[in-house]
LOMAR-634071 format. One record per atom (N, C-alpha, C): chain; residue number from 1; x, y, z; atom name; residue in one letter. Coordinates in nm, 3 decimals. Example, Ala and Ser with C-alpha at 12.3 -4.5 7.8 and 13.67 -1.06 7.14 Angstrom:
# residues 2
r chain->A | resi->1 | X->1.319 | Y->-0.569 | Z->0.780 | name->N | resn->A $
r chain->A | resi->1 | X->1.230 | Y->-0.450 | Z->0.780 | name->CA | resn->A $
r chain->A | resi->1 | X->1.320 | Y->-0.330 | Z->0.780 | name->C | resn->A $
r chain->A | resi->2 | X->1.285 | Y->-0.225 | Z->0.708 | name->N | resn->S $
r chain->A | resi->2 | X->1.367 | Y->-0.106 | Z->0.714 | name->CA | resn->S $
r chain->A | resi->2 | X->1.290 | Y->0.003 | Z->0.787 | name->C | resn->S $
//
This chain:
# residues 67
r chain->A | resi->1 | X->0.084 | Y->-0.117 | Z->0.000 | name->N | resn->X $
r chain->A | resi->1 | X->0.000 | Y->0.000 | Z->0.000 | name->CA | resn->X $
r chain->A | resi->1 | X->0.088 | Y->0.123 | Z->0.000 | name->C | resn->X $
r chain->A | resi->2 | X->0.075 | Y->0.247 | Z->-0.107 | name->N | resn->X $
r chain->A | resi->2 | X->0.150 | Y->0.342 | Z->-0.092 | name->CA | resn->X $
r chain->A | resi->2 | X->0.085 | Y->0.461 | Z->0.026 | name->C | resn->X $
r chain->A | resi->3 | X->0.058 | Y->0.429 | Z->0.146 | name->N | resn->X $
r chain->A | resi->3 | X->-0.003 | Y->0.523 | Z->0.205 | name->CA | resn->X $
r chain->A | resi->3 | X->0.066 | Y->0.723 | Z->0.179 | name->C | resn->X $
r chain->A | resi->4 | X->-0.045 | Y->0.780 | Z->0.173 | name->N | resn->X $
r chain->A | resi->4 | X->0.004 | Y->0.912 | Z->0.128 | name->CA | resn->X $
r chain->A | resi->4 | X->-0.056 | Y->0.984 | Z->0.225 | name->C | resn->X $
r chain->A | resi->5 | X->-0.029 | Y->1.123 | Z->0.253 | name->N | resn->X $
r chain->A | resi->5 | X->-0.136 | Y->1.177 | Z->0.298 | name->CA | resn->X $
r chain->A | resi->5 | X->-0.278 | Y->1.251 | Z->0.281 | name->C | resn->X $
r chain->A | resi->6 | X->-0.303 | Y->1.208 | Z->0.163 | name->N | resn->X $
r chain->A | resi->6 | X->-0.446 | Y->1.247 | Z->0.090 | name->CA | resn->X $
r chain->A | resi->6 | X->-0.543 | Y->1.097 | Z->0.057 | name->C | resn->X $
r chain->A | resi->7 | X->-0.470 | Y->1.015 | Z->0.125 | name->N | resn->X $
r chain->A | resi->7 | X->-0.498 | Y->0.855 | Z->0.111 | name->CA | resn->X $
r chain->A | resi->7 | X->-0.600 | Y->0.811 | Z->0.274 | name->C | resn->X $
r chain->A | resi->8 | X->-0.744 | Y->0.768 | Z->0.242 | name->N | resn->X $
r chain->A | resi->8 | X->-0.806 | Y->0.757 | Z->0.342 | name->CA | resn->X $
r chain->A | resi->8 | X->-0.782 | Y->0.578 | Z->0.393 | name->C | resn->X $
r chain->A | resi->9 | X->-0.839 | Y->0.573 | Z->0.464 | name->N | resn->X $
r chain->A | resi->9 | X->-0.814 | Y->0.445 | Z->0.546 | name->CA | resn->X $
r chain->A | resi->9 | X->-0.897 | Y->0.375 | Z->0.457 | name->C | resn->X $
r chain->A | resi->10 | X->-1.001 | Y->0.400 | Z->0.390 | name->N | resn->X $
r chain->A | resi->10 | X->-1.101 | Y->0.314 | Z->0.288 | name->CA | resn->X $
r chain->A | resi->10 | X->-1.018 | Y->0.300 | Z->0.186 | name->C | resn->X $
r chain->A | resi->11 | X->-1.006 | Y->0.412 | Z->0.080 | name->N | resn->X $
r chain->A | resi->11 | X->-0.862 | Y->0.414 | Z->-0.021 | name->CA | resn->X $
r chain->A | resi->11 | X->-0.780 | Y->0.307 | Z->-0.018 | name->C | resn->X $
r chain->A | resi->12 | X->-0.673 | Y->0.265 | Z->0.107 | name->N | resn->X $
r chain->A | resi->12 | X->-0.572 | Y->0.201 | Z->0.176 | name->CA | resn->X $
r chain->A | resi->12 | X->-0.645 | Y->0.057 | Z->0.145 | name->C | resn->X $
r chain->A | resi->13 | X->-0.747 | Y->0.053 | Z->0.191 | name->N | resn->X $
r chain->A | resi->13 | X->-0.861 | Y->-0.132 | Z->0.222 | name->CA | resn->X $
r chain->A | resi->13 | X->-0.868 | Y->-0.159 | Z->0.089 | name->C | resn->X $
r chain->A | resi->14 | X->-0.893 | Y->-0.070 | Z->-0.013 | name->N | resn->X $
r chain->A | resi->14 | X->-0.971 | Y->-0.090 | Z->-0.123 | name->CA | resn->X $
r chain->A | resi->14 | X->-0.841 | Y->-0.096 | Z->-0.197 | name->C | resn->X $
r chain->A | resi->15 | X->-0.752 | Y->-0.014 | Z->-0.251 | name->N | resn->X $
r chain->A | resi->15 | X->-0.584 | Y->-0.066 | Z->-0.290 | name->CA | resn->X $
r chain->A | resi->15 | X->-0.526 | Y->-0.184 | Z->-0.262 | name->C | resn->X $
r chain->A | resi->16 | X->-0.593 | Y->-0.263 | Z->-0.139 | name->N | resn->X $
r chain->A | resi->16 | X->-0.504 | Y->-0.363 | Z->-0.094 | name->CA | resn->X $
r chain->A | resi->16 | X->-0.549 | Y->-0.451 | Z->-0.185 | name->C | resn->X $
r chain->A | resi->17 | X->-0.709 | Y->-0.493 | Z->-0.147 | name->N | resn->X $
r chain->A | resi->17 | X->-0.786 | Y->-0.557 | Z->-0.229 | name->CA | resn->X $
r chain->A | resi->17 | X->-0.756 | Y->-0.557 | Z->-0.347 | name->C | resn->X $
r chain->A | resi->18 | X->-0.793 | Y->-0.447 | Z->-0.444 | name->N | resn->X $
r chain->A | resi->18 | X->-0.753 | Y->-0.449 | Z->-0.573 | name->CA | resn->X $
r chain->A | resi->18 | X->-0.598 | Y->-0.517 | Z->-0.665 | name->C | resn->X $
r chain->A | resi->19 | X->-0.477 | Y->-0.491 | Z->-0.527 | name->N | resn->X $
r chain->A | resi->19 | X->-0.370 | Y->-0.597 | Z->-0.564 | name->CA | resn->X $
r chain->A | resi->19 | X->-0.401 | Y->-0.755 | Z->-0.525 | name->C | resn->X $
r chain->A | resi->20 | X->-0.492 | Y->-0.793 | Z->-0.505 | name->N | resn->X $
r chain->A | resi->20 | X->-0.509 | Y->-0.934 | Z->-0.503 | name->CA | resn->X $
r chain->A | resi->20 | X->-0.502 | Y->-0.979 | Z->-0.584 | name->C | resn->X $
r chain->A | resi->21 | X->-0.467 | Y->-1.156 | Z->-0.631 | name->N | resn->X $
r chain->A | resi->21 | X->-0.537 | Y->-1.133 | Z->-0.754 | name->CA | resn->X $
r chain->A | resi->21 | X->-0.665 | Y->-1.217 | Z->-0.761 | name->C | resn->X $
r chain->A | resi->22 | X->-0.733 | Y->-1.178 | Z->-0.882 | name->N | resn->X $
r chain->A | resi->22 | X->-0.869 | Y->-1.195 | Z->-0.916 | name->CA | resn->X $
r chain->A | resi->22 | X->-0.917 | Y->-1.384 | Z->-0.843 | name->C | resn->X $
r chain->A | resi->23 | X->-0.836 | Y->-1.417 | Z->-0.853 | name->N | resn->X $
r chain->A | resi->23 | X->-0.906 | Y->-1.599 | Z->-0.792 | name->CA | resn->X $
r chain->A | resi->23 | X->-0.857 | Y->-1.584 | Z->-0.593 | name->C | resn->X $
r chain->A | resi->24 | X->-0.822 | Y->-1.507 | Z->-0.553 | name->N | resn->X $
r chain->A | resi->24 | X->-0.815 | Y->-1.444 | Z->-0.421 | name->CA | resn->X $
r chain->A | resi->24 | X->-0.930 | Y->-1.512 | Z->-0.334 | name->C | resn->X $
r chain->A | resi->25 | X->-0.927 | Y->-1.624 | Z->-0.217 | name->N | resn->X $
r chain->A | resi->25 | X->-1.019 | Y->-1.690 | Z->-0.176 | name->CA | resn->X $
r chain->A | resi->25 | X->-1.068 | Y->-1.615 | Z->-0.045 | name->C | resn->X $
r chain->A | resi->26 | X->-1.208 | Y->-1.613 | Z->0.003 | name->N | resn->X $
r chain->A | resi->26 | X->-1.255 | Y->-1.502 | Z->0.086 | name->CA | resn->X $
r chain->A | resi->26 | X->-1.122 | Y->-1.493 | Z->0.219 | name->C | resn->X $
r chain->A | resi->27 | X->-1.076 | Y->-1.609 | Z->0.253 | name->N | resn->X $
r chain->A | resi->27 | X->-0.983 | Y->-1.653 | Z->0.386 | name->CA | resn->X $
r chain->A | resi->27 | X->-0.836 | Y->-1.553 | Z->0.369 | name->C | resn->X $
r chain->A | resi->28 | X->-0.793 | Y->-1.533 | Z->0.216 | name->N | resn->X $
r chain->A | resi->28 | X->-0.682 | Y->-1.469 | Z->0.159 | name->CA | resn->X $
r chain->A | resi->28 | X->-0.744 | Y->-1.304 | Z->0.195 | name->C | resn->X $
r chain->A | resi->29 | X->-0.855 | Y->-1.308 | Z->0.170 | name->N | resn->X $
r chain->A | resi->29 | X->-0.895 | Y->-1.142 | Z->0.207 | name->CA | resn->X $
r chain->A | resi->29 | X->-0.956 | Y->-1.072 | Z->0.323 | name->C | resn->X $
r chain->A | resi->30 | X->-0.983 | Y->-1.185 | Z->0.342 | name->N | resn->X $
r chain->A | resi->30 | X->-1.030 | Y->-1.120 | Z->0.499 | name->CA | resn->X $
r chain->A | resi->30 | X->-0.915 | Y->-1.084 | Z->0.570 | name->C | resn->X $
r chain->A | resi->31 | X->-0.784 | Y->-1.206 | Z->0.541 | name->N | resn->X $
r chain->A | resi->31 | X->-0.660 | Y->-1.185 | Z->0.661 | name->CA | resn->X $
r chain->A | resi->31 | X->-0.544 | Y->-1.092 | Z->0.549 | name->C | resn->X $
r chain->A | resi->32 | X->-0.603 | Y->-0.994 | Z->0.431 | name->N | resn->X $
r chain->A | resi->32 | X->-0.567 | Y->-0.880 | Z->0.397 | name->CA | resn->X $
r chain->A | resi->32 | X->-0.646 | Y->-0.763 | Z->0.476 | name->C | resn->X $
r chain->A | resi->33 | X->-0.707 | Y->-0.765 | Z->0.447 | name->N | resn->X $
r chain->A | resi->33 | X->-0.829 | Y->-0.628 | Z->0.521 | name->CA | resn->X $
r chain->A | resi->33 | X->-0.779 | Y->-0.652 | Z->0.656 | name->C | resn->X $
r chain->A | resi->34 | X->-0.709 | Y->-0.745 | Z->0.771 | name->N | resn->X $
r chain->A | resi->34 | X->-0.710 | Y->-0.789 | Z->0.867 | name->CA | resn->X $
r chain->A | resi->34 | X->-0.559 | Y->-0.711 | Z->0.891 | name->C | resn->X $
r chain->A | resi->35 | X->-0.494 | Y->-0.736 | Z->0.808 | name->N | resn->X $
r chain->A | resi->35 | X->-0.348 | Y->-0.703 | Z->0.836 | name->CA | resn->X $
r chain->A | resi->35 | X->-0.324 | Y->-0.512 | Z->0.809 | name->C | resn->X $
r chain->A | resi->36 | X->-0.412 | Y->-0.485 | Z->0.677 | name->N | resn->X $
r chain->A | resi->36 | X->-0.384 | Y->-0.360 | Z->0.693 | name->CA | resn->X $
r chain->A | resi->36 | X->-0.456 | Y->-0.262 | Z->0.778 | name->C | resn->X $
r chain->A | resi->37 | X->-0.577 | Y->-0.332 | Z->0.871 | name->N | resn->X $
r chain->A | resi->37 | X->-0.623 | Y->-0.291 | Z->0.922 | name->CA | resn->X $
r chain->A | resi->37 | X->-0.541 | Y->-0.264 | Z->1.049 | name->C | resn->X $
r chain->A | resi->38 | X->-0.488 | Y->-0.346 | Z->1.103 | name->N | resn->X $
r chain->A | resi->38 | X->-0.400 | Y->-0.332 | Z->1.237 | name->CA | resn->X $
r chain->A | resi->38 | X->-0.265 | Y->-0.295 | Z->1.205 | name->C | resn->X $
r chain->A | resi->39 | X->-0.214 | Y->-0.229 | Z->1.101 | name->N | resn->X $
r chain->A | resi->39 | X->-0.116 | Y->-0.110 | Z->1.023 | name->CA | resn->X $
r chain->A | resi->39 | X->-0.174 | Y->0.014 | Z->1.057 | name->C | resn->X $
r chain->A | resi->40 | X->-0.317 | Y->0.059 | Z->1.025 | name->N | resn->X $
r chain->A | resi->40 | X->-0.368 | Y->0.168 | Z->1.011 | name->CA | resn->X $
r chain->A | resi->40 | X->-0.391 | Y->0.184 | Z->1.147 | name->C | resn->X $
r chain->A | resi->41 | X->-0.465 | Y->0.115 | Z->1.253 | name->N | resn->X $
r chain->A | resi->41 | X->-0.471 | Y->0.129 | Z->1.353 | name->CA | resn->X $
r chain->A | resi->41 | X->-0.339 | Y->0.162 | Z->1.450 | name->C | resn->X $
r chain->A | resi->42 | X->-0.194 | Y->0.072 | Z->1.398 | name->N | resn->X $
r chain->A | resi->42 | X->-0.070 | Y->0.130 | Z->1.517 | name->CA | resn->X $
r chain->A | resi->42 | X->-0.049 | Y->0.261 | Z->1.449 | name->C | resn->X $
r chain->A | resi->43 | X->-0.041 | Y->0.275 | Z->1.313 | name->N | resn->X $
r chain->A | resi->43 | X->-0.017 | Y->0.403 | Z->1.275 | name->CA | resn->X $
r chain->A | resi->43 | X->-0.102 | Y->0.529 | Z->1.361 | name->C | resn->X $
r chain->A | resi->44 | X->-0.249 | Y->0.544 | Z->1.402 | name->N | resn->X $
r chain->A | resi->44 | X->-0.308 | Y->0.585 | Z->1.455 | name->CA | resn->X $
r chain->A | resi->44 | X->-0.287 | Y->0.597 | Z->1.624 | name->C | resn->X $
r chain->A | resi->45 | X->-0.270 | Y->0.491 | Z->1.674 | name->N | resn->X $
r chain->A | resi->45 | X->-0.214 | Y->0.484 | Z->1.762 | name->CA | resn->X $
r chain->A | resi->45 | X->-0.003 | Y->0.575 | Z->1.783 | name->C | resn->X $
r chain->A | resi->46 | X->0.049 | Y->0.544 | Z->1.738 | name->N | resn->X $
r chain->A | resi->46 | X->0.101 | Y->0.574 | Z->1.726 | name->CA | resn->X $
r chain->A | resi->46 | X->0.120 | Y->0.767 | Z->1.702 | name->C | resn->X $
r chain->A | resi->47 | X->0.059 | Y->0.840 | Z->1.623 | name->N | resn->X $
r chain->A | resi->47 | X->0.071 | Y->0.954 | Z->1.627 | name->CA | resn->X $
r chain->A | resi->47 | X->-0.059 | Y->0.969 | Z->1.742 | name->C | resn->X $
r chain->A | resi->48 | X->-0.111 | Y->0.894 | Z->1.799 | name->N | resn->X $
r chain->A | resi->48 | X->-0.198 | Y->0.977 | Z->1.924 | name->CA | resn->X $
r chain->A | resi->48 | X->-0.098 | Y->0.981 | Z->2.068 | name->C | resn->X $
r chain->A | resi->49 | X->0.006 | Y->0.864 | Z->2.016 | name->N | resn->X $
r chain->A | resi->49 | X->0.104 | Y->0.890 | Z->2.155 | name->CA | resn->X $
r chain->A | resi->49 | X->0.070 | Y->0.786 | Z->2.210 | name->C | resn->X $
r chain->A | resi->50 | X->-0.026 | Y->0.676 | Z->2.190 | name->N | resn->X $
r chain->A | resi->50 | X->-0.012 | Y->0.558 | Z->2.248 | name->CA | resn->X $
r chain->A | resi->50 | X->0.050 | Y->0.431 | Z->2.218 | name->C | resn->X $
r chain->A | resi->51 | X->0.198 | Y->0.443 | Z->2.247 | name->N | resn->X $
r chain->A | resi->51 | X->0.310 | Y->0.370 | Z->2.190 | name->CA | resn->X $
r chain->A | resi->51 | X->0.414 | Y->0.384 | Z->2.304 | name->C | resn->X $
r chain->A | resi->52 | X->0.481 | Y->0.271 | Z->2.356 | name->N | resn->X $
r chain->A | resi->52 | X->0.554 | Y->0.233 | Z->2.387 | name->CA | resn->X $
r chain->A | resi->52 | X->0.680 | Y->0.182 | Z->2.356 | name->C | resn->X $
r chain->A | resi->53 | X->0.803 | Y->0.249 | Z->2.429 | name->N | resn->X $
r chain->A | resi->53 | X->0.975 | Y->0.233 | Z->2.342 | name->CA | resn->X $
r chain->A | resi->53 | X->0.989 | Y->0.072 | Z->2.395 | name->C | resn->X $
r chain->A | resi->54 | X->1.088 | Y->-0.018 | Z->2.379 | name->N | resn->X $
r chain->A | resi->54 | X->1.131 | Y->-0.109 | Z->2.388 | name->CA | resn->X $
r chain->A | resi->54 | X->1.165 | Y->-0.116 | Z->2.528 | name->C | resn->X $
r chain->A | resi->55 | X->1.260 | Y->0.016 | Z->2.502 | name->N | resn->X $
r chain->A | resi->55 | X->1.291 | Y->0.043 | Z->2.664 | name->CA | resn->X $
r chain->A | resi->55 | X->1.173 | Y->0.081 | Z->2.795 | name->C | resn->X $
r chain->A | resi->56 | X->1.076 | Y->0.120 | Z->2.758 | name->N | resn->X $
r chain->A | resi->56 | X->1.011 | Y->0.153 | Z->2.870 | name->CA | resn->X $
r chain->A | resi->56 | X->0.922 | Y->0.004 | Z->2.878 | name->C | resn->X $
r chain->A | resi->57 | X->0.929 | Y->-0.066 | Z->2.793 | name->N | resn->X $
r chain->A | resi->57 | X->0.858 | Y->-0.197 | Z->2.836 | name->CA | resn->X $
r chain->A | resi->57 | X->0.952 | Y->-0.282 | Z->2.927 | name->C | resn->X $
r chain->A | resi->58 | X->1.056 | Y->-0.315 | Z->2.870 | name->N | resn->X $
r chain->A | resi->58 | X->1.184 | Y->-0.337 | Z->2.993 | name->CA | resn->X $
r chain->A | resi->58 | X->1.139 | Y->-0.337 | Z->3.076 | name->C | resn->X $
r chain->A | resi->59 | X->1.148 | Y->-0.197 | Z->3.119 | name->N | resn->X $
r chain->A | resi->59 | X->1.165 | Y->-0.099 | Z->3.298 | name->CA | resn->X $
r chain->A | resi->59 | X->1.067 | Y->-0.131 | Z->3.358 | name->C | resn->X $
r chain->A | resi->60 | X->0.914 | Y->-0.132 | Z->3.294 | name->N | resn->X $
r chain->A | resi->60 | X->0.805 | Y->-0.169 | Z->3.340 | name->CA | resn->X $
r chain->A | resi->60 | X->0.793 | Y->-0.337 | Z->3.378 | name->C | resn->X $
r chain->A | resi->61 | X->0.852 | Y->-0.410 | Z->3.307 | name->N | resn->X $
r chain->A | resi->61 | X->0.867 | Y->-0.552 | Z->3.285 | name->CA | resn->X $
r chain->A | resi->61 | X->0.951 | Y->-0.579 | Z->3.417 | name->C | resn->X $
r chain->A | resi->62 | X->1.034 | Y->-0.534 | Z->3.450 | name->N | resn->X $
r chain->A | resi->62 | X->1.180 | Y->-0.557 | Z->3.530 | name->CA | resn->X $
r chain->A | resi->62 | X->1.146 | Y->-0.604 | Z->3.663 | name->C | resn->X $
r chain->A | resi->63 | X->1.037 | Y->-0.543 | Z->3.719 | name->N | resn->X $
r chain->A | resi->63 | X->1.019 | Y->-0.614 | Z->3.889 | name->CA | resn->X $
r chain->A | resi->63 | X->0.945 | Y->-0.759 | Z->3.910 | name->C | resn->X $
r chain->A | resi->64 | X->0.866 | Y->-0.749 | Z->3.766 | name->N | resn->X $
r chain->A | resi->64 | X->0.790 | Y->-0.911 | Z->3.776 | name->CA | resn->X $
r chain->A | resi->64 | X->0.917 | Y->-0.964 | Z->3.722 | name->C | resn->X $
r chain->A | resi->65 | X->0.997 | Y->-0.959 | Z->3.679 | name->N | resn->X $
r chain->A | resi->65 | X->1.107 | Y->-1.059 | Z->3.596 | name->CA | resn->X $
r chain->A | resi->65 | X->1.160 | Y->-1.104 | Z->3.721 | name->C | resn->X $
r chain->A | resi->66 | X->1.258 | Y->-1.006 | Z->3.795 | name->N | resn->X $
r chain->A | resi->66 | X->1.322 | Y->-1.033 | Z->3.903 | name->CA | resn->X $
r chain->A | resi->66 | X->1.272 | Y->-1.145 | Z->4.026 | name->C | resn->X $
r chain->A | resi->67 | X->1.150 | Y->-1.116 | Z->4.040 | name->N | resn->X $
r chain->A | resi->67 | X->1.106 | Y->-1.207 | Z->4.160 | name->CA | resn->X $
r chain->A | resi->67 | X->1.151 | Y->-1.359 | Z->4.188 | name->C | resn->X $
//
């Protein structure tokens, strides 16, 4: 998907689809629509600020590890 910024999240679903190809079985598209769906969503996530560094999962991780 070339996401752009004049490119809507429907746009994005419907591009994906359209590179399928035509004998594409419903199971092949659902777990397309499936995958770029949870792209669009961290992307979203992501510029709202709900994202976590590697490192702060660590730090948070670190006292249950230790026990």
């Amino acid at each position: 998907m070339k996401a752009g910024p004049a490119m809507t999240n429907k746009q994005g679903v419907v591009e994906t689809i359209q590179n399928l190809p035509d004998d594409a079985t419903l199971v092949e598209i659902r777990e397309e629509v499936e995958n770029i769906t949870a792209i669009l969503e961290s992307e979203e996530d992501e510029i709202a600020g709900r994202v976590f560094s590697n490192e702060q999962v660590m730090e948070e991780m670190r006292p249950g590890i230790s026990k």
